[in-house]
N, C-alpha and C positions, 0 to 999 in steps of 0.2 A: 408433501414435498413437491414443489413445482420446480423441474428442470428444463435447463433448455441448452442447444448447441450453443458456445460459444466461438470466436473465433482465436482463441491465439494459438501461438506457433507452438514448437515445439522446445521447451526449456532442454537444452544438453545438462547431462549428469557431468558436473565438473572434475577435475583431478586438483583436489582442496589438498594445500597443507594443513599438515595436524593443528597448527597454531587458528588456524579462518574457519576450521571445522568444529574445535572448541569456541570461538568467541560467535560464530554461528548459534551451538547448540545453548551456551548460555545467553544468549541474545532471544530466544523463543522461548526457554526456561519459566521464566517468571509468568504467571497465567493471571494473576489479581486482575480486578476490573480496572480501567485506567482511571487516575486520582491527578486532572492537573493541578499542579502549583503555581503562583507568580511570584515573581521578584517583588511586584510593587502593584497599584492598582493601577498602575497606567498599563500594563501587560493584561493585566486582568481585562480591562474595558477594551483592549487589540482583540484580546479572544474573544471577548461576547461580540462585536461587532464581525468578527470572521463567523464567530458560528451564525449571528440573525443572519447574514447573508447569504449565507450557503447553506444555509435550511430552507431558506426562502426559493431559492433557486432546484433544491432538489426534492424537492414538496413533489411534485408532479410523478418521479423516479420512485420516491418512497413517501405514498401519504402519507403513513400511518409515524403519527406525532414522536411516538415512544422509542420506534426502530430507527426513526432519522436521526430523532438526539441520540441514541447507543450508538449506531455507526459512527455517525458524525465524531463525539467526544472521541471514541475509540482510533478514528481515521487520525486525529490529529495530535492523537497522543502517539501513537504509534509511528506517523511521519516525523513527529517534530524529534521524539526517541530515537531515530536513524540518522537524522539530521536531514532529512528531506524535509521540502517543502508540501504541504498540507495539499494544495492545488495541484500536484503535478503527480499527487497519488492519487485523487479524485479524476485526473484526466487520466491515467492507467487506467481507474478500476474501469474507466466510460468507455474505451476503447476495447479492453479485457473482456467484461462480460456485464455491458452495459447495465450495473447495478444489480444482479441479479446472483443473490446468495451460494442459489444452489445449482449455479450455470457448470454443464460440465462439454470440454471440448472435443472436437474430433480426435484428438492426440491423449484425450485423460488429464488434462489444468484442470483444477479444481477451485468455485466458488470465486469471491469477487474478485480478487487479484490473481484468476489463475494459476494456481499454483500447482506443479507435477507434484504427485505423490512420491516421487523417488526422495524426496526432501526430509519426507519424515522420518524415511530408514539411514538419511542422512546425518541431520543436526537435532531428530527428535527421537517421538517414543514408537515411531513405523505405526503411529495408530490415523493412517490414512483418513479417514471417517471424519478425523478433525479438523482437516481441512474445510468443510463446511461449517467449524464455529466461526463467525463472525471476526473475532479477534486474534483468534488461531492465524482465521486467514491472514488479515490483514500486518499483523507481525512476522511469520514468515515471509510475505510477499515484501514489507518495506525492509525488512533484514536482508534477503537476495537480493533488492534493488541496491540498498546499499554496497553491498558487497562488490553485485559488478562494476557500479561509478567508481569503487576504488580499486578495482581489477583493471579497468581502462584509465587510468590516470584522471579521475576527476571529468571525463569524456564522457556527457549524459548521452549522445547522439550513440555513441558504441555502444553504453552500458543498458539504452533501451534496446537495443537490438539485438542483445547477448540475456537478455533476459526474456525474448521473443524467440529463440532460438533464430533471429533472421540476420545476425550481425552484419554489417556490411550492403544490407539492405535498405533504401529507404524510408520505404511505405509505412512501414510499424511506427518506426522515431519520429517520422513527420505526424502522423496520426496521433500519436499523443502528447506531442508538441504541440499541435492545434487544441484538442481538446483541452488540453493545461491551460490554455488561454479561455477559457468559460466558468475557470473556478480561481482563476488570478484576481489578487484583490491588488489595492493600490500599496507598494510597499509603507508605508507609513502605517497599514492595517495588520502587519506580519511584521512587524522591528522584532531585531533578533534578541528583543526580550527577556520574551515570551519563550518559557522554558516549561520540559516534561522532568517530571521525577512522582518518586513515590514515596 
């Protein structure tokens, strides 16, 4: 297991109502490997043209062929499942812990999308440890994200900074507004299609 310091903030433990704390913990629930669908083959050929790209682009990050496609499938199953945009989890995770699984931070974030382990005595089974699956991570982390974009009214510039613990700050939101732009593809490559289910 190769770890290393990352940098993010520090996530506040929020005061959820009952209703955000169940559609949380069944939002992480479901653990299957991600299985995407299309509407049509024109969705279909949007995704293989998002994933040759963005495989090609994080080849460097993640040689190894096997772990890129499982992240990758997984990153875009699990954004497009939240209703985030694939690119703008990919510039989270680059800023969070720049690609690096089993990054753990000053503060205790866990793994690629940093994520506090206060989360899984939250909306999971408190088995901390999981935080380091790969898809654990990545669904927890786009689940929270979602959560604060509709805690701040649809307000990514707040809800990256409430999931940074730095709200109100700008360093973080601009950071991974920049790097969101390294994994943007041309909107005609991401038509909202292109649909997750199982």
């Amino acid at each position: 297991m190769s770890s290393g310091a990352a940098c993010a903030g520090n996530q506040k433990e929020e005061a959820l109502a009952d209703s955000v704390r169940s559609a949380l913990a069944r939002a992480i629930q479901d653990n299957r490997p991600p299985k995407p669908t299309f509407r049509d083959e024109q969705a279909r050929a949007r995704y293989q043209q998002w994933f040759e790209t963005v495989s090609a682009r994080l080849k460097r990050r993640l040689p190894d062929e096997q772990t890129r496609t499982e992240f990758l499938e997984s990153a875009w199953y699990e954004a497009t499942r939240a209703g985030l945009d694939p690119g703008l989890v990919l510039g989270l995770i680059q800023v969070e812990s720049a690609y690096r699984k089993y990054a753990v931070s000053m503060v205790g974030a866990r793994g690629y999308m940093q994520v506090m382990p206060f989360w899984t005595g939250i909306i999971g089974d408190s088995n901390r440890r999981a935080l380091f699956d790969m898809q654990t991570n990545l669904r927890y982390g786009c689940s929270i994200l979602r959560m604060y974009i509709d805690m701040e009214g649809g307000s990514l510039y707040l809800a990256l900074g409430r999931y940074n613990g730095s709200r109100g700050r700008p360093e973080y939101p601009n950071a991974v507004l920049a790097a969101w732009k390294n994994w943007e593809l041309k909107p005609q490559a991401m038509a909202p299609t292109v649909v997750a289910s199982r």
